[in-house]
C-alpha positions in Angstrom: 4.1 19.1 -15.4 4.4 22.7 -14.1 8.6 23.1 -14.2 8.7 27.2 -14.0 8.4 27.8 -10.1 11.9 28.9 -8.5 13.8 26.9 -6.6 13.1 29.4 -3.8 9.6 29.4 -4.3 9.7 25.3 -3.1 12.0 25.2 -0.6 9.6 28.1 1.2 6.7 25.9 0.3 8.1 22.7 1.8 9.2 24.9 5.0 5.4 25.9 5.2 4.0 22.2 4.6 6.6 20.7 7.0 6.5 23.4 9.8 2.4 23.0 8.8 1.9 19.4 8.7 5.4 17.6 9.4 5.6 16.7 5.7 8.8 16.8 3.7 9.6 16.8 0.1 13.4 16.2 -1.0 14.3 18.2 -3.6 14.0 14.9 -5.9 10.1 14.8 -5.1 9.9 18.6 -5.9 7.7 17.3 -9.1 5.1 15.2 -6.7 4.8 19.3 -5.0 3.8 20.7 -7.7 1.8 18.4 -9.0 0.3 18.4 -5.5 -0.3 22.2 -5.1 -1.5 22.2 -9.0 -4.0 19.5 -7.8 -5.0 21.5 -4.5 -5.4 25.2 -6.8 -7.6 23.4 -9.1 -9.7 22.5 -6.7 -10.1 26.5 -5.2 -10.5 27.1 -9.3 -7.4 29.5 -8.6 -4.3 29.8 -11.1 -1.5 27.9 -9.6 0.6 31.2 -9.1 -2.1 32.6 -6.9 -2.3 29.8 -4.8 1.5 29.8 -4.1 0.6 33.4 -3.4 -1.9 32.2 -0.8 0.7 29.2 0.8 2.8 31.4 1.3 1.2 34.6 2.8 -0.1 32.5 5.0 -3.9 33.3 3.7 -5.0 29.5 3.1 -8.0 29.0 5.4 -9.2 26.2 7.5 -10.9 24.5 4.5 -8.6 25.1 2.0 -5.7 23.3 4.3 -7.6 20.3 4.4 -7.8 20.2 0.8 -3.9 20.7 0.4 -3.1 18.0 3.1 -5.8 15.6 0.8 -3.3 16.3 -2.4 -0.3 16.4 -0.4 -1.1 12.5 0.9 -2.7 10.6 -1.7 -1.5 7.0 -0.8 -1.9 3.6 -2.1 -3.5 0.5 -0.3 -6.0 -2.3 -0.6 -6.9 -5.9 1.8 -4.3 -7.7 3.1 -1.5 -5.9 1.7 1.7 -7.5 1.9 0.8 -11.1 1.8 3.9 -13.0 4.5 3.3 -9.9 7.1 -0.4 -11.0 7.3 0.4 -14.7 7.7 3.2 -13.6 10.6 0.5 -11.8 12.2 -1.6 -14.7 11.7 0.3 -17.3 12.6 3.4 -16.1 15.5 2.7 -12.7 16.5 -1.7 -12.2 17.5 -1.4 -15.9 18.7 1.0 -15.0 21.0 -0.5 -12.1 22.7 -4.4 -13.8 22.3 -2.8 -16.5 24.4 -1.1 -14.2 26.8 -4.6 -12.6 27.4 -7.5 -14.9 27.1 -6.9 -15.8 30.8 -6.6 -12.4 32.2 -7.3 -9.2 30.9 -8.7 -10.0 27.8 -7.3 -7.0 25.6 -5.9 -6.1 22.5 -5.0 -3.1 21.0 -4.0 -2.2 17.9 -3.0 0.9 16.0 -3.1 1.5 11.8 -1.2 4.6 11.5 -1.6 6.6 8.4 -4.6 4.5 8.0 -5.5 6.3 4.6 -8.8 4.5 3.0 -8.9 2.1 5.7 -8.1 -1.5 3.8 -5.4 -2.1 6.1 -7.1 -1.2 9.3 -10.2 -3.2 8.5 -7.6 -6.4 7.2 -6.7 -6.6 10.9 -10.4 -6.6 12.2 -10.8 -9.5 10.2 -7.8 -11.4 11.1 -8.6 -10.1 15.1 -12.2 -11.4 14.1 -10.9 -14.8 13.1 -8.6 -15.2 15.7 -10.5 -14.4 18.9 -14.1 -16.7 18.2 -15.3 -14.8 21.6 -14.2 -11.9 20.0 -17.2 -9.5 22.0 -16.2 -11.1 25.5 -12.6 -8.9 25.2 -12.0 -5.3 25.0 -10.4 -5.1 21.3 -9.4 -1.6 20.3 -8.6 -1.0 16.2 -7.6 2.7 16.0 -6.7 3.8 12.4 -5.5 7.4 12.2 -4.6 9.5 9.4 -4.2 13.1 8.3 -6.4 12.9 5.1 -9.5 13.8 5.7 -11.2 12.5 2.4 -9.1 9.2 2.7 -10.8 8.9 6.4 -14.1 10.1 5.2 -14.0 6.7 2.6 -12.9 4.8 5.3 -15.2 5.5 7.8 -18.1 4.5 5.0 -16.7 0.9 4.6 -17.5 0.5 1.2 -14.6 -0.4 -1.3 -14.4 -1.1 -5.3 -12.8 -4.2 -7.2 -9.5 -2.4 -7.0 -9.0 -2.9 -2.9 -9.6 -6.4 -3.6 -6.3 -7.3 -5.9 -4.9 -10.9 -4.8 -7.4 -11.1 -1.7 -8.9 -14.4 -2.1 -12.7 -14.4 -2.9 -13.4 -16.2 0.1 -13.0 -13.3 2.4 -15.0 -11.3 -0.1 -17.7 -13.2 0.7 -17.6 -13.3 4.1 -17.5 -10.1 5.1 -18.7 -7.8 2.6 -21.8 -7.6 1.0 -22.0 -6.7 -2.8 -24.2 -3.4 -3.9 -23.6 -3.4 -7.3 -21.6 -4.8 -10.1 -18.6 -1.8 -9.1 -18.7 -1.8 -5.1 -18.7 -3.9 -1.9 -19.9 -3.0 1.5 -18.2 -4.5 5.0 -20.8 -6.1 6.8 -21.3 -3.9 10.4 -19.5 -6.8 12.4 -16.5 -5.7 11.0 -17.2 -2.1 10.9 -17.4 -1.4 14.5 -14.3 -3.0 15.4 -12.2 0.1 13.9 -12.4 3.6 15.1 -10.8 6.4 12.8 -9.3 9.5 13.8 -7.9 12.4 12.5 -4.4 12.8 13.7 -1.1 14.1 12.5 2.1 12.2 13.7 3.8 15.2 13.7 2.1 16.5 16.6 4.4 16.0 19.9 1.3 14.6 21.9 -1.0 11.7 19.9 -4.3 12.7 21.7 -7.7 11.1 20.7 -11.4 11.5 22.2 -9.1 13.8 24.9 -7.0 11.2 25.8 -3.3 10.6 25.3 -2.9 7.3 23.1 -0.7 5.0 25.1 -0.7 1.4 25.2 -0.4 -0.4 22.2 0.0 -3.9 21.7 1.0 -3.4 18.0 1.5 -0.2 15.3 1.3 -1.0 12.3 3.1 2.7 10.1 3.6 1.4 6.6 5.2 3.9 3.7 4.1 6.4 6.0 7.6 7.5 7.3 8.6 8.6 4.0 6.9 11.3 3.9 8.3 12.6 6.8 12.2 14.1 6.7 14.9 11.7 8.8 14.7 14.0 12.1 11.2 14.0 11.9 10.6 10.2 11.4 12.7 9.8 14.8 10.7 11.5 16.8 7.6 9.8 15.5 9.7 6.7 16.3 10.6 7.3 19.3 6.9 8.4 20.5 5.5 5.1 19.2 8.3 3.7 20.9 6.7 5.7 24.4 3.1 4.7 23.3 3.5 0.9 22.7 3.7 -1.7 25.8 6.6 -3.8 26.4 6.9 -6.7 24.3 5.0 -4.9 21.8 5.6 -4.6 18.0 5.8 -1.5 15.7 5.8 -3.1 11.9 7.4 -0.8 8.8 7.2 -1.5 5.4 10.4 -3.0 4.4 12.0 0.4 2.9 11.5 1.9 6.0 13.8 0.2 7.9 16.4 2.2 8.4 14.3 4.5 9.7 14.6 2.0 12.7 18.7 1.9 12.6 19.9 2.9 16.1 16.6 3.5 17.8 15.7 1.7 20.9 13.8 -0.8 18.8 14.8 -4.3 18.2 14.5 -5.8 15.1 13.7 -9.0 14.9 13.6 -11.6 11.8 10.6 -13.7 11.7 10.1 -16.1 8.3 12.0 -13.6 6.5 9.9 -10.4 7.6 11.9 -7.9 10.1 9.3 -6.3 12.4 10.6 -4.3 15.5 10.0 -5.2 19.2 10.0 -3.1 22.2 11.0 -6.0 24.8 13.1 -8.7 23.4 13.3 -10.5 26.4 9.3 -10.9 27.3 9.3 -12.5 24.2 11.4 -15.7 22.6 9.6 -15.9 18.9 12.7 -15.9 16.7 16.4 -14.9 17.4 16.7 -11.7 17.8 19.6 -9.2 16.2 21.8 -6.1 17.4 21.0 -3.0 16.0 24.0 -3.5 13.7 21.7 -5.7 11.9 21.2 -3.7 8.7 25.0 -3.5 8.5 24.3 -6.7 6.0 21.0 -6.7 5.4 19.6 -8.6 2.2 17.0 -5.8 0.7 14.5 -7.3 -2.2 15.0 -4.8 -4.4 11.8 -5.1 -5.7 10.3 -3.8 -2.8 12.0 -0.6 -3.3 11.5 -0.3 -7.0 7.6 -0.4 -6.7 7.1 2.9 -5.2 9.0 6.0 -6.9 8.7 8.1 -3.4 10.5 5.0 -1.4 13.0 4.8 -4.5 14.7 7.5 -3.9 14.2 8.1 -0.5 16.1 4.6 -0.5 19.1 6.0 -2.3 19.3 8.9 -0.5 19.5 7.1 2.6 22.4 5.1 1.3 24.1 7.6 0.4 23.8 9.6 3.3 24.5 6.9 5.8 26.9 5.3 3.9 25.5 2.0 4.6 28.3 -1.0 3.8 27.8 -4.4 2.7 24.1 -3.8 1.8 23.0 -6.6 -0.5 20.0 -6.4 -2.7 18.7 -9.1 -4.9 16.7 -9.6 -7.7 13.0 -11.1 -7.8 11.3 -12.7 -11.1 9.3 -9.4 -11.8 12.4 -6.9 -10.9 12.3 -3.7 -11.8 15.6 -2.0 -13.3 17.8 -0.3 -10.5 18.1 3.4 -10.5 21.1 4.0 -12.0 20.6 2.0 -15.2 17.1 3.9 -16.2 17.5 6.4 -18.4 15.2 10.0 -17.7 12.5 8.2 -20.3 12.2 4.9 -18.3 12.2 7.4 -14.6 9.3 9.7 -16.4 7.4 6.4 -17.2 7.4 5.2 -13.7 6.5 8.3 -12.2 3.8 8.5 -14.2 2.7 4.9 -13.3 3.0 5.8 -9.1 0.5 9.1 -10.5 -1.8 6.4 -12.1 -1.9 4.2 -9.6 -2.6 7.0 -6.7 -5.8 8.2 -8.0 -6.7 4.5 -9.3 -6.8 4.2 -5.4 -8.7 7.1 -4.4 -11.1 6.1 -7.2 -10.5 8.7 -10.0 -10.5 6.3 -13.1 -10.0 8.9 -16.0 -6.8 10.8 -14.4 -5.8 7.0 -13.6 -6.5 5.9 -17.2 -5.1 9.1 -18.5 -1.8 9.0 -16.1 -1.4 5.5 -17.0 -1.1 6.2 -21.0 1.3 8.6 -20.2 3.4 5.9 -19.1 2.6 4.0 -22.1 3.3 6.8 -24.5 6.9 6.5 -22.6 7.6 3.2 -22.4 5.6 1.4 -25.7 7.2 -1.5 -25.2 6.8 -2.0 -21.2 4.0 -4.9 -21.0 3.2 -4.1 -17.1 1.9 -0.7 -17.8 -0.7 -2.1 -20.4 -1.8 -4.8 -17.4 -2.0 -1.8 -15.5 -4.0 -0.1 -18.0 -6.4 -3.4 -18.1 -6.8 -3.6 -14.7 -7.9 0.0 -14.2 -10.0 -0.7 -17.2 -11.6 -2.9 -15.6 -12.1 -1.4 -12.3 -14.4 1.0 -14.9 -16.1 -1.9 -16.4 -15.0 -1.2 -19.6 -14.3 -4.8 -21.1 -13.7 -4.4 -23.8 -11.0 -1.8 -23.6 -9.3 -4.0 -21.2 -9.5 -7.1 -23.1 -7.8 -4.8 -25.9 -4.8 -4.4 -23.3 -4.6 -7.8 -22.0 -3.8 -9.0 -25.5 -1.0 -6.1 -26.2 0.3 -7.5 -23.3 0.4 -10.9 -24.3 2.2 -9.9 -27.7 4.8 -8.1 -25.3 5.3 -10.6 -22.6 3.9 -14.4 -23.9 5.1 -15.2 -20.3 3.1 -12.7 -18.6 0.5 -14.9 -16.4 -2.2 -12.8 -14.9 -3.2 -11.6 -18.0 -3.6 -15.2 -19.4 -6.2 -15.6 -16.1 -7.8 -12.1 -16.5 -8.3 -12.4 -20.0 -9.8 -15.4 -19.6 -12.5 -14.0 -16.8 -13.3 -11.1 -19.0 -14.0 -14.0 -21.7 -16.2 -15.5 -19.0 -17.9 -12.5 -18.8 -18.8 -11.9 -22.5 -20.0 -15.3 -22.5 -16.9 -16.0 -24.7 -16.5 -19.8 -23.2 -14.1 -21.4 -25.6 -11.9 -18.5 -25.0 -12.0 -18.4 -21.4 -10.9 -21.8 -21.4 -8.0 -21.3 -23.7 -6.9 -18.4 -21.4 -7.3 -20.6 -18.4 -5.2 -23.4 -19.5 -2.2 -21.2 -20.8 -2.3 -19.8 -16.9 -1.6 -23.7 -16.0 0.6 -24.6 -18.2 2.9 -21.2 -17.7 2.3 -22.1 -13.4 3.5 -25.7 -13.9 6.8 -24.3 -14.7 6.9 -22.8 -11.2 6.8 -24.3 -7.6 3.8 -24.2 -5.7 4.5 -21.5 -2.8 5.9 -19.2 -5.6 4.3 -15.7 -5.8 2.6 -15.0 -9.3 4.3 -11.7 -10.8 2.2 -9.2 -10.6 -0.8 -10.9 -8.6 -0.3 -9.0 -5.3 1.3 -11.9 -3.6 -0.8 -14.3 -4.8 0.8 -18.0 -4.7 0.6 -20.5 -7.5 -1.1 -23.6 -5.4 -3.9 -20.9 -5.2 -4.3 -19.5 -8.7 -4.3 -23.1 -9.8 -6.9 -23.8 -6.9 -8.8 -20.8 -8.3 -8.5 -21.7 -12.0 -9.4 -25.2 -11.4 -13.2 -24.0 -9.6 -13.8 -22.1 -12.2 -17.1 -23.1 -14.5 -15.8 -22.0 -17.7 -17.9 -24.2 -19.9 -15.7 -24.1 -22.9 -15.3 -27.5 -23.3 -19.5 -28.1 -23.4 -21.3 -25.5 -24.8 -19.0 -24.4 -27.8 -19.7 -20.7 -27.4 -16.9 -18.3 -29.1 
């Protein structure tokens, strides 16, 4: 990591990336900018100090901004992320307003901002797909937006790899996509057309697309996309979503984002545990609804906030400088340490693990690989960041590499039960029978000793009923053929 750029130097950076784009980098993200800018000077084959010599005589053209904003906003996503917001949207919010319609007007609109590789925008055409059966009698709009140009490029392509697919059961792989190869998947044109992408920066003070000003939405949907923005900033993107959605309509965070929301004309509202935030409370009679005093005692899953370095310590900082009282946060069966108790070596792992897992999403194995044995060489002892390892591993098709790290993190963590269940499909896959079926039953007999509606650690919200569903169709043969 580059560490001998001045103080000065940054802050005049971030001033030209904010007042350029309406990004902001705290002074404890000043690593992810360099590493950024390194990134973005790589790319123009430049020396880093030239390139800061570029930014900031203002001699970057057209082209090369593009590129910057690219390194600047590499983001994580895949299907169905977030596992209870889907089923709310599922189950209480769309049937609400597909009932409201269906006899009048016939509309929906919906908006994925900061859409990056367009997982989560195409997640809601399918749920809009299986909720409206007369789907092409209404006038749905899906408009997913985002500043990248290379994530929007991706999106706009519709084919996605094994890693977009973590936790999402393997029926909706089937339905909608259609396999190319061994490595990639394809969404079949049904889905495709429903979503429109745009480039668009939610800095700008008008949100104009196709020369039109965007205006009623039924829902936005702006997950970890706030935090990237500095606190004055994020109002006013607030506050114009606030303007562009229709009353009763919903604007959904991600959970670290919420006090983004404190004291804004929003209202939160609880709904099975999930908090989205509703422009008309009294159009609409879901769940009780709260004041906006609401996060005065809020119960944060700490979790939540651990998984992301960037929301980590945006987190704190908003603590700190709101002086929240009485927050509450609680601990989860796959917790991550709180801040203050990780030493630099334990902080320097995780960082390196967000690194890895950014350009495991944007489909850059080797740095991923390579970022993610950073980690390793930090932390030897830290069995998530071999399953990590595995699972990018796999994403490259190298099996037997990842079967290699599935064991080391078995001999870490004998309690650890996805890799028990990937292990054993890897066996599967080197015809490895006996093995597999081994593998299989240690998953069961590790999810017996938890309730069915628990979440798997580390399955991306996957529940135990459905691992056990999935284990038990499963064909792996190991009791009849005898194959080792």
């Amino acid at each position: 990591m580059v560490n001998n750029i001045s103080k000065s130097s940054l802050n005049n950076i971030n001033n030209f990336i904010e007042t350029r784009f309406g990004l902001h980098f705290t002074e404890k993200r000043f690593n992810d900018l360099i590493r950024s800018i390194s990134n973005a000077a790589k790319q123009k084959n430049i020396g880093l100090e030239e390139y800061i010599n570029l930014i900031l005589s203002n001699k970057l053209s057209k082209e090369d901004l593009k590129n910057l904003v690219n390194c600047l906003t590499i983001g994580e996503t895949y299907f169905f992320r977030d596992k209870k917001l889907f089923d709310v949207m599922r189950q209480r919010i769309l049937p609400d307003i597909i009932n409201d319609r269906k006899y009048s007007s016939k509309s929906l609109k919906i908006w994925s901002a900061g859409c990056s590789s367009g997982e989560e925008a195409y997640s809601i055409a399918i749920l809009v797909k299986e909720l409206i059966p007369d789907y092409e009698e209404w006038d749905i709009e899906i408009i997913a937006t985002d500043i990248n140009h290379s994530s929007l490029s991706k999106a706009k392509k519709g084919i996605y790899s094994e890693w977009s697919f973590r936790g999402v059961d393997l029926s909706i792989k089937n339905k909608y996509f259609i396999r190319m190869d061994d490595m990639s998947y394809k969404l079949k044109d049904d889905i495709l057309k429903l979503v429109k992408f745009y480039s668009l920066n939610l800095a700008d003070s008008n949100y104009i697309l196709d020369g039109k000003i965007m205006n009623n939405s039924d829902i936005v949907f702006c997950r970890n996309v706030l935090i990237y923005f500095s606190k004055y900033q994020a109002s006013k993107i607030i506050n114009r979503f606030y303007n562009n959605i229709v009353d009763g309509g919903w604007l959904v965070v991600a959970p670290t984002e919420s006090l983004f929301l404190n004291d804004t004309s929003f209202i939160p509202v609880n709904i099975n545990d999930m908090f989205l935030y509703n422009k008309n409370i009294t159009k609409n009679n879901i769940s009780k609804s709260f004041d906006n005093n609401v996060f005065n005692n809020i119960i944060i899953d700490e979790n939540l906030i651990m998984q992301n370095e960037i929301m980590k310590n945006e987190m704190i900082e908003y603590r700190e400088n709101l002086q929240i009282n009485n927050v509450i946060t609680i601990k989860s069966k796959n917790e991550l340490p709180k801040k203050e108790k990780l030493d630099s070596q334990e902080m320097e792992a995780q960082e390196f693990e967000t690194i890895a897992r950014s350009f495991a999403n944007e489909g850059k194995l080797e740095e991923a690989i390579e970022w993610c044995k950073k980690a390793i060489s930090v932390d030897k002892i830290n069995p998530f960041y071999y399953y990590l390892l595995a699972s990018i591993q796999q994403e490259q098709g190298d099996i037997n590499e990842a079967v290699i790290s599935l064991k080391k993190v078995i001999y870490l963590d004998h309690n650890f039960i996805m890799a028990y269940f990937d292990l054993g499909n890897l066996n599967l896959k080197q015809d490895k029978y006996i093995q597999a079926s081994k593998n299989f039953k240690n998953t069961l007999v590790l999810l017996d000793n938890l309730n069915e509606d628990d979440i798997v650690p580390y399955s991306e919200e996957m529940t135990v009923g459905v691992l056990k569903c999935m284990i038990k169709n499963i064909d792996h043969k190991g009791d009849f053929y005898g194959k080792v």
